[in-house]
GUZABA-765597 format. One record per residue (C-alpha): x, y, z; residue number from 1. Coordinates in steps of 0.05 Angstrom, whole numbers, plus 32768, in hexadecimal, padded with zeros to 4 digits. Layout:
<nodes>
<<X; Y; Z>; NUM>;
...
</nodes>
This chain:
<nodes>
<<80A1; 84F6; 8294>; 1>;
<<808F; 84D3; 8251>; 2>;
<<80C4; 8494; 8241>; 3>;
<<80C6; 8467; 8204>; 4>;
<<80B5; 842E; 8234>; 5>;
<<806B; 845C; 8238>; 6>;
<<8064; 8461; 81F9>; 7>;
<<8039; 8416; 81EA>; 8>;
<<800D; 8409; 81AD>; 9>;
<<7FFE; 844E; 8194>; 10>;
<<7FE9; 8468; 81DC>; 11>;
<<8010; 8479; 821A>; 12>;
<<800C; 844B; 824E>; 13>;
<<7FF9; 8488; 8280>; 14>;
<<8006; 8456; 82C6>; 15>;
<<8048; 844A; 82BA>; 16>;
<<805F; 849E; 82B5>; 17>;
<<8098; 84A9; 82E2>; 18>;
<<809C; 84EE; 8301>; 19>;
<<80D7; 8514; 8309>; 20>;
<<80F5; 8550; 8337>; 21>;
<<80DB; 859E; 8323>; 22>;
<<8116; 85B2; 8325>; 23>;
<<8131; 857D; 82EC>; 24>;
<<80F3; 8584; 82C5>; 25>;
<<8100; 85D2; 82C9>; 26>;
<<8142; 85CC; 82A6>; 27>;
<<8126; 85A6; 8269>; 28>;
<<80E9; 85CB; 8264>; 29>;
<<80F4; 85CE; 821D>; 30>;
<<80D8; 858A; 8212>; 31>;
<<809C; 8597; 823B>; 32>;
<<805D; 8578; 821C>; 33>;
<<801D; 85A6; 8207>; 34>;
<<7FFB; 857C; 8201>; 35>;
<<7FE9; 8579; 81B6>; 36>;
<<8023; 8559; 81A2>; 37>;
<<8036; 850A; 8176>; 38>;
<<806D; 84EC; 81A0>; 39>;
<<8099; 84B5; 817F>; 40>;
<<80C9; 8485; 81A0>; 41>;
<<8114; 849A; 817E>; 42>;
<<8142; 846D; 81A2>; 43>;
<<8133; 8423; 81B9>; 44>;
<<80E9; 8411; 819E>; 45>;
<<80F9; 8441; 8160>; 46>;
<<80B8; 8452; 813E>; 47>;
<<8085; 8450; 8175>; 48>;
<<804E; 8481; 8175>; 49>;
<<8019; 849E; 81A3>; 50>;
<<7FF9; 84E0; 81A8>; 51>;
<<8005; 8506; 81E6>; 52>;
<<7FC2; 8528; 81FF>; 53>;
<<7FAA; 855F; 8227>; 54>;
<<7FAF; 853F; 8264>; 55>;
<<7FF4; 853D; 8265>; 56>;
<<8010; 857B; 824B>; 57>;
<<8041; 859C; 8279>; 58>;
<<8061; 8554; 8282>; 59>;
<<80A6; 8546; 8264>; 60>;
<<80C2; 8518; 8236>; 61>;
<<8103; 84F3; 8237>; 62>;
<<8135; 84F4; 8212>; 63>;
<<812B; 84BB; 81E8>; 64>;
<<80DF; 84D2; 81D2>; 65>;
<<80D4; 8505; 819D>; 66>;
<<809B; 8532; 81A8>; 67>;
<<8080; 854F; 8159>; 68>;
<<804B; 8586; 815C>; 69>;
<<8025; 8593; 8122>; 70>;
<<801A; 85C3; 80F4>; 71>;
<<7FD8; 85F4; 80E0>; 72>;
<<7FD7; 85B9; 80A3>; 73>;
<<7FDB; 8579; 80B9>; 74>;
<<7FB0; 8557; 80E6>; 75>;
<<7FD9; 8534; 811E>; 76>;
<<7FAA; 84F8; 8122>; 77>;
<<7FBB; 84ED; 80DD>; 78>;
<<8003; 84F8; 80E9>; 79>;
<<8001; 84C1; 811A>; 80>;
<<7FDF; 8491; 80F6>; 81>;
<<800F; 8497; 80BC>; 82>;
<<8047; 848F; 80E4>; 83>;
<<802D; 844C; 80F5>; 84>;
<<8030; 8438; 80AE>; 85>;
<<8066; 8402; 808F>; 86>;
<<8084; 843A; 8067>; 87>;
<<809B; 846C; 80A1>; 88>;
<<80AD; 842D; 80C3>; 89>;
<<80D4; 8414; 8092>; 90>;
<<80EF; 845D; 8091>; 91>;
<<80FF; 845E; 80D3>; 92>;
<<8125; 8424; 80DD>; 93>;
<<814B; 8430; 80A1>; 94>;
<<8165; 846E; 80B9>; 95>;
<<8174; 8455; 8101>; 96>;
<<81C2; 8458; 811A>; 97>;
<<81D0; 8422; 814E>; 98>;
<<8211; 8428; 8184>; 99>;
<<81F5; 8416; 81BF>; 100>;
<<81AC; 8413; 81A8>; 101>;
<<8183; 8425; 8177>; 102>;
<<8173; 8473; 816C>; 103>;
<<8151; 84A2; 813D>; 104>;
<<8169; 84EA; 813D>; 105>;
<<8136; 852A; 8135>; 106>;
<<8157; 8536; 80EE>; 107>;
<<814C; 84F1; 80D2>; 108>;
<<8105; 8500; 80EC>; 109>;
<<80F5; 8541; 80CB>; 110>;
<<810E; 8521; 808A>; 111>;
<<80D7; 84EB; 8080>; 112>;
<<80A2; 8503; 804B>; 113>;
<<8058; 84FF; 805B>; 114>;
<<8018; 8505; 803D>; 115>;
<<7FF5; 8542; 8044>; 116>;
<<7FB2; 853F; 8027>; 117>;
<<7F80; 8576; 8039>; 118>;
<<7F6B; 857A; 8088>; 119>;
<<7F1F; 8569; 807A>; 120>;
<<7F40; 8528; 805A>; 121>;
<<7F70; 851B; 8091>; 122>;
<<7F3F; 8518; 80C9>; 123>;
<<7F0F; 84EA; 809E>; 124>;
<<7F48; 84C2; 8096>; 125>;
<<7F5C; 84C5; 80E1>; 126>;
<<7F13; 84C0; 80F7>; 127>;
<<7F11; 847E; 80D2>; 128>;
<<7F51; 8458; 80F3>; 129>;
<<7F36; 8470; 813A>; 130>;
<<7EFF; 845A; 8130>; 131>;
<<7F1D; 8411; 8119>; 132>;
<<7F52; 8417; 814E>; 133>;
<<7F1A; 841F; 8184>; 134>;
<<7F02; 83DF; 816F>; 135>;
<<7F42; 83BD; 816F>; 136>;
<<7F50; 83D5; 81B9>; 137>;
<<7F0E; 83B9; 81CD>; 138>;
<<7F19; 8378; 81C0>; 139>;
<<7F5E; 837D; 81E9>; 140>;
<<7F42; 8394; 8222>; 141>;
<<7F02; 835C; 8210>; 142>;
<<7F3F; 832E; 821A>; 143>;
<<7F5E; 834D; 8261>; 144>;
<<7F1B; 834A; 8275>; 145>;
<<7F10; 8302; 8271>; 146>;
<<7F52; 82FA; 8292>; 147>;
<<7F3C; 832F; 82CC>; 148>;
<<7EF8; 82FD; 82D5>; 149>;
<<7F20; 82C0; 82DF>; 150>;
<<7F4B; 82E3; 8318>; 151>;
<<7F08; 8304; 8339>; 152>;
<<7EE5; 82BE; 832E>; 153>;
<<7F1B; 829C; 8357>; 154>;
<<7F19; 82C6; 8391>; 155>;
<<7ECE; 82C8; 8393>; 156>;
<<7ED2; 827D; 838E>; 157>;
<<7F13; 8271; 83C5>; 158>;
<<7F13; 82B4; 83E0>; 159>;
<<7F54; 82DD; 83EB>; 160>;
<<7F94; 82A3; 83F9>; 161>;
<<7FB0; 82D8; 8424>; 162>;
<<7F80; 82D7; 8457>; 163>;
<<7F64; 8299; 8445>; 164>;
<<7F1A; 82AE; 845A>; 165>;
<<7EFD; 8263; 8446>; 166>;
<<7F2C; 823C; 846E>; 167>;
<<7F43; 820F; 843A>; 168>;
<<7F78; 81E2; 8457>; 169>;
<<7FCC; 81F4; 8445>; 170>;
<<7FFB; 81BE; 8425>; 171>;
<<8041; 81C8; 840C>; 172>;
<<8043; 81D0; 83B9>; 173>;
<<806E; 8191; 83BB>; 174>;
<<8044; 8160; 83D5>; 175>;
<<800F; 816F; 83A1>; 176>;
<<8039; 815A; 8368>; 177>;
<<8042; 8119; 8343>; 178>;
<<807B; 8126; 831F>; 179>;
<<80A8; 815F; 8301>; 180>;
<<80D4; 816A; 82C1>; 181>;
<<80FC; 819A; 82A1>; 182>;
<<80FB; 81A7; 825D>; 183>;
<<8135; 8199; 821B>; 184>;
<<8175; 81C1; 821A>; 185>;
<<8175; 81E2; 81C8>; 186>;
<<81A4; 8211; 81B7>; 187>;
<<818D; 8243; 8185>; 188>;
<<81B7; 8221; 8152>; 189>;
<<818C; 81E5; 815A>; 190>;
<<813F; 820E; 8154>; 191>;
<<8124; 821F; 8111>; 192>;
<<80D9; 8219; 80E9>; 193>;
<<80EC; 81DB; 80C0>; 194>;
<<8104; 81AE; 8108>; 195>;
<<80C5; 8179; 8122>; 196>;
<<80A3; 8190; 8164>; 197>;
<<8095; 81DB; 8176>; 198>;
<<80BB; 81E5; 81B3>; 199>;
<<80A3; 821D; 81ED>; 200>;
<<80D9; 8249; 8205>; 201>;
<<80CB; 8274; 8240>; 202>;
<<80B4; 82AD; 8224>; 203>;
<<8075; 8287; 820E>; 204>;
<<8063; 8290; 8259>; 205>;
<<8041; 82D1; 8259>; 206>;
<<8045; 82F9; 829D>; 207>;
<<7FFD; 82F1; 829D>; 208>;
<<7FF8; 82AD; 82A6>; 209>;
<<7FE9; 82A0; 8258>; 210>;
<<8012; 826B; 8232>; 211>;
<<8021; 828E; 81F5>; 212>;
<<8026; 8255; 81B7>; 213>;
<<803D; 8282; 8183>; 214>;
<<807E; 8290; 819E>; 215>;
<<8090; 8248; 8199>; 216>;
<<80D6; 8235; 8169>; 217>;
<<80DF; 81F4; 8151>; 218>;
<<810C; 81BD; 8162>; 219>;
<<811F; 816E; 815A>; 220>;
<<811D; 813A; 818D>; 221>;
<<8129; 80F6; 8199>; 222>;
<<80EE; 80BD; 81A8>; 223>;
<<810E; 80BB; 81EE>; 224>;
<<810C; 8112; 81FA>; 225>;
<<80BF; 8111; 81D7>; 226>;
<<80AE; 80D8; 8206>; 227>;
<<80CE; 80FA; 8247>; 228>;
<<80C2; 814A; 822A>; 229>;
<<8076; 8145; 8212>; 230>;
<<8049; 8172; 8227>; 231>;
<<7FFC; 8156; 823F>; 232>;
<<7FBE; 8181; 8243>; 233>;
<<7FC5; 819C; 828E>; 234>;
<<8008; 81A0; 8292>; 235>;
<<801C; 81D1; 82C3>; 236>;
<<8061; 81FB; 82A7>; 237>;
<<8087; 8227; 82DA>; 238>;
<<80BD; 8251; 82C4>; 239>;
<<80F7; 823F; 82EF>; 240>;
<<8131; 8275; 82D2>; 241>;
<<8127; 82BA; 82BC>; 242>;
<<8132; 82FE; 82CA>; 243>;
<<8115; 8317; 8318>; 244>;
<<80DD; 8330; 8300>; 245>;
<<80C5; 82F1; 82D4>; 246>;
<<80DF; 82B9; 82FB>; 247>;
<<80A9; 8283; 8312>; 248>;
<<8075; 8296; 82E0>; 249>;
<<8041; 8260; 82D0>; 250>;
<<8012; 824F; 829B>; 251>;
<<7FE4; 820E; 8289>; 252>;
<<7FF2; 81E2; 8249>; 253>;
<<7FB4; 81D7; 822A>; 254>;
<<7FC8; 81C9; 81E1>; 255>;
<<7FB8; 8184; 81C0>; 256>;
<<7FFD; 8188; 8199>; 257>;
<<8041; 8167; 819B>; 258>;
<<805E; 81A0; 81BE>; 259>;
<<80A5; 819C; 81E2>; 260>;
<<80C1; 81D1; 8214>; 261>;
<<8103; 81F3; 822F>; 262>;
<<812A; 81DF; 8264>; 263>;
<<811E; 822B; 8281>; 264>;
<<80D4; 820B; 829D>; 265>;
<<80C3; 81D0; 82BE>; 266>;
<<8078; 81A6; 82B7>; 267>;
<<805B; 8191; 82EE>; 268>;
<<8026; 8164; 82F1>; 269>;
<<8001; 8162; 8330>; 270>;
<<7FE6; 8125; 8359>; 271>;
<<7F97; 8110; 8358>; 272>;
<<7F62; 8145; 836D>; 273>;
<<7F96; 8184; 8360>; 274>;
<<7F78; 81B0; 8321>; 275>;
<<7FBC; 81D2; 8301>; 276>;
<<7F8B; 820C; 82ED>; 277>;
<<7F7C; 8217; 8336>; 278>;
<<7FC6; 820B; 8341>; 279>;
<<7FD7; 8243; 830D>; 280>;
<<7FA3; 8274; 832E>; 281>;
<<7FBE; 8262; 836D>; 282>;
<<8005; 827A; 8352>; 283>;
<<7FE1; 82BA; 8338>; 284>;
<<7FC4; 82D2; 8378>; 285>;
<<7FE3; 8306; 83A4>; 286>;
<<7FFE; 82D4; 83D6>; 287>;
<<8017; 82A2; 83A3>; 288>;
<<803C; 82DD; 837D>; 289>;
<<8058; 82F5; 83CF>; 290>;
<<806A; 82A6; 83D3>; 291>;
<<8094; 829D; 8391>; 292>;
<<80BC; 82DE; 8398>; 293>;
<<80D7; 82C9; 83DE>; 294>;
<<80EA; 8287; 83B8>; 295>;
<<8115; 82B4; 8383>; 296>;
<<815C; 82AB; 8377>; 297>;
<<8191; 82C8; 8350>; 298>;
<<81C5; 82F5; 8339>; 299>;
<<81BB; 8341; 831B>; 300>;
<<819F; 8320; 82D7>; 301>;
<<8185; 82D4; 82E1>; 302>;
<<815C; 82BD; 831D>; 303>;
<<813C; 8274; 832A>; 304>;
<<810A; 8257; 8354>; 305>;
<<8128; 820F; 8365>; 306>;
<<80F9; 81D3; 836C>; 307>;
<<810F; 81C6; 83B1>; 308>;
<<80FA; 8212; 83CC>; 309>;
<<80B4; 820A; 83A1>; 310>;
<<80A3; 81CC; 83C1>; 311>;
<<809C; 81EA; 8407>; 312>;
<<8070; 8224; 83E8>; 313>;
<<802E; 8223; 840C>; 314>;
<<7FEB; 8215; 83E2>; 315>;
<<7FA3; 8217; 83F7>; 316>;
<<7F7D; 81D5; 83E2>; 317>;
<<7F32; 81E0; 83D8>; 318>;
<<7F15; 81A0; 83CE>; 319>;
<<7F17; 817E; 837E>; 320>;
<<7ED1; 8191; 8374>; 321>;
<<7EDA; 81D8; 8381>; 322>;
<<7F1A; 81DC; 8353>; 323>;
<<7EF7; 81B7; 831F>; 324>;
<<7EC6; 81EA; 831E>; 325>;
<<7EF3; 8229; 831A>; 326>;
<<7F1E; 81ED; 82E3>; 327>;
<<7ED8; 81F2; 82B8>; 328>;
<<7ED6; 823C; 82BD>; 329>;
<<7F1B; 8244; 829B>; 330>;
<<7F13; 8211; 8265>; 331>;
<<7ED0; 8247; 8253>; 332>;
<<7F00; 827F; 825A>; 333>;
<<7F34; 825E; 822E>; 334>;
<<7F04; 8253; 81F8>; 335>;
<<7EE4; 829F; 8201>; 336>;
<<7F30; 82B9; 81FD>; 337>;
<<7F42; 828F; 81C2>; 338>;
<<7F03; 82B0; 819C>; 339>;
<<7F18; 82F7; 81AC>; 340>;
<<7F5F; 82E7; 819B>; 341>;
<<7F47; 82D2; 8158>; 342>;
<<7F15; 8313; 8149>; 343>;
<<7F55; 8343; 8168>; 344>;
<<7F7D; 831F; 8129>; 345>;
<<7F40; 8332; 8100>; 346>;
<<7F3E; 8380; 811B>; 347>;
<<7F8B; 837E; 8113>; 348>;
<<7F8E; 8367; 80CB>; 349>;
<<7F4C; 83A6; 80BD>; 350>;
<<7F79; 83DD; 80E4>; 351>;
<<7FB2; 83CF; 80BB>; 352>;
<<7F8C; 83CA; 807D>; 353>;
<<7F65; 840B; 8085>; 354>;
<<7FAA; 842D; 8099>; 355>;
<<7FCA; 840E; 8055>; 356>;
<<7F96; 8424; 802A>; 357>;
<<7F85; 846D; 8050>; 358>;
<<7FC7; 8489; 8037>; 359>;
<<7FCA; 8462; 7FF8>; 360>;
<<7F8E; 8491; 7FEA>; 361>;
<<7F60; 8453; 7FE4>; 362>;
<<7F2E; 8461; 8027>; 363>;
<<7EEF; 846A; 7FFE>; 364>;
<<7EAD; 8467; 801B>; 365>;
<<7E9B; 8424; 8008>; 366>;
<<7EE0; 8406; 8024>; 367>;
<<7ED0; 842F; 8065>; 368>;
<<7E8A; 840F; 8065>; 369>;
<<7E9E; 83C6; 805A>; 370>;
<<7ED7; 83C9; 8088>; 371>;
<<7EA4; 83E7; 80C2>; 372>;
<<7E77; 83AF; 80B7>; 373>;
<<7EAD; 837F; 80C0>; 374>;
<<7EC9; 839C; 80FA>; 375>;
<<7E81; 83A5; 8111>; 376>;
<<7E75; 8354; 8107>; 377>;
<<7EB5; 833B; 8126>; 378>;
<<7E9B; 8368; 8167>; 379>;
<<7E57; 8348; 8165>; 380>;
<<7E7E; 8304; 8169>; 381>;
<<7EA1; 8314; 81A1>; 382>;
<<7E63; 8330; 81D0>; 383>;
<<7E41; 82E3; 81B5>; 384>;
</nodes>
């Protein structure tokens, strides 16, 4: 069965599909898929489009997806790609009703107006913005993939902390830090663009492991809070409260700024000879991610890891040298990753621009060529 939740980025996100009993997907069997169908999110992500494929037809959809099959006229590629576009959008969440959450009905759907230029101009246009959207999702997964390295580099370096193949000796997490420190209490009320510092919040921890600066508010402190509440380059920041699932993630700090963070995450800055991005990998392997969820805490919504339970959590210790070497491997990675993050910007900006200007009837050749060369340039970057 197709959700909303599958629905991610103008595909469907085919590894999370839930199946369902015959017998239940027998008695809604009017919503099965054919598999040539545009399926948009009505209710909760409103607006989100993918196209639903050959692969799945004789799947289902739920309740809260539409499925939209096309006519001999228009070009469902196209059809997709315009509803992509700020104006549907815009269309979309006008016409939303809210109770308990958002929702779009089928009615409110069939009444937006589209462009229907003829089909030989539809697919040009639709060949175009796959094309450009091919590009765009190559630099994402460029980005994964330099994330998947660092994980296969770590076990080829340490081998698997589960089995613990190199024999690398076992301390207790607490007696390889210095010192600890949670973070400024800031109520919304006190956040806001015009306030001092930038201040990290926990969502700037990424489940990844990736520390997230753009999610950062602003707030005001004191000379005493900046002096206790400063980050450093290598600070390490756990997430102590959350939600189950996100509890106990962990990223590096690796920002010059004057940055400030929430009292949600605690820095830790480790004794002499330990590497926090070894530390963070450590936290990232199989074991380390069995190891924090037995230190989990918590009611149906919030759940902590407390210092005292993450102290006795057991950590291989390769010797400095090794973790300085895996420590210079990262700081390459960071720098690789910041340059794809900055060319996925660029392929962003093109994608929307082509989609703007394709139904604005402005996608002539020489636009087409000029924005391939770009995209073509920004790629040639990337592979440098």
């Amino acid at each position: 069965m197709v959700r909303v939740a599958d629905v991610v980025g103008g595909t469907l996100n085919r590894e999370a599909l839930k199946c369902i009993a015959p017998d239940v997907e027998a008695a809604y069997s009017r919503s099965r898929l054919y598999g040539d169908e545009v399926l948009l999110a009505c209710v909760g992500s409103i607006g989100t489009v993918a196209l639903a494929h050959q692969d799945l037809a004789g799947c289902n959809i739920a309740r809260a997806v539409a499925r939209i099959r096309c006519g001999p006229k228009l070009e469902r590629r196209f059809l997709q790609w315009y509803l992509r576009t700020a104006g549907p959008q815009r269309y979309f969440l006008k016409e939303t009703r809210t109770v308990a959450q958002p929702t779009l009905n089928i009615r409110q759907i069939e009444a937006l107006q589209i462009p229907v230029p003829s089909l030989n101009e539809q697919r040009h246009i639709a060949d175009i913005l796959d094309k450009a959207d091919a590009v765009r999702r190559k630099r994402k997964e460029a980005i994964a993939l330099t994330q998947e390295l660092l994980r296969s580099a770590f076990l080829e370096m340490f081998g698997d902390p589960v089995t613990n193949p190199k024999g690398w000796p076992e301390q207790p997490f607490g007696t390889l830090v210095r010192e600890t420190q949670l973070g400024l209490v800031r109520a919304a009320t006190e956040q806001s663009p015009d306030k001092q510092y930038p201040y990290i919040r926990m969502n700037a921890i990424r489940a990844d492991g990736q520390l997230d600066l753009t999610t950062t508010t602003r707030v005001d402190a004191t000379p005493s809070e900046l002096k206790v509440a400063r980050l450093m380059p290598g600070d390490f920041l756990f997430n102590t409260r959350n939600s189950e699932e996100l509890v106990g993630k962990s990223a590096v700090f690796h920002d010059d700024g004057t940055y400030l963070f929430n009292n949600n995450i605690m820095r830790v800055r480790f004794t002499s000879g330990v590497r926090p991005d070894y530390v963070w990998a450590y936290f990232q392997s199989a074991r380390g991610i069995r190891e924090l969820a037995a230190r989990k805490s918590g009611t149906t919504s919030v759940f902590a890891v407390y210092y005292k339970s993450l102290t006795t959590l057991p950590v291989l210790v390769p010797p400095s040298a090794e973790q300085d070497r895996y420590a210079a491997l990262c700081e390459r990675a960071r720098h690789l990753r910041a340059a794809q993050l900055r060319y996925a910007d660029v392929s962003d900006a093109l994608c929307q621009s082509l989609m703007q200007r394709a139904f604005r009837g402005e996608l002539n050749r020489g636009v087409v060529s000029k924005a391939t060369q770009l995209l073509m340039f920004s790629d040639a970057g990337i592979g440098g």
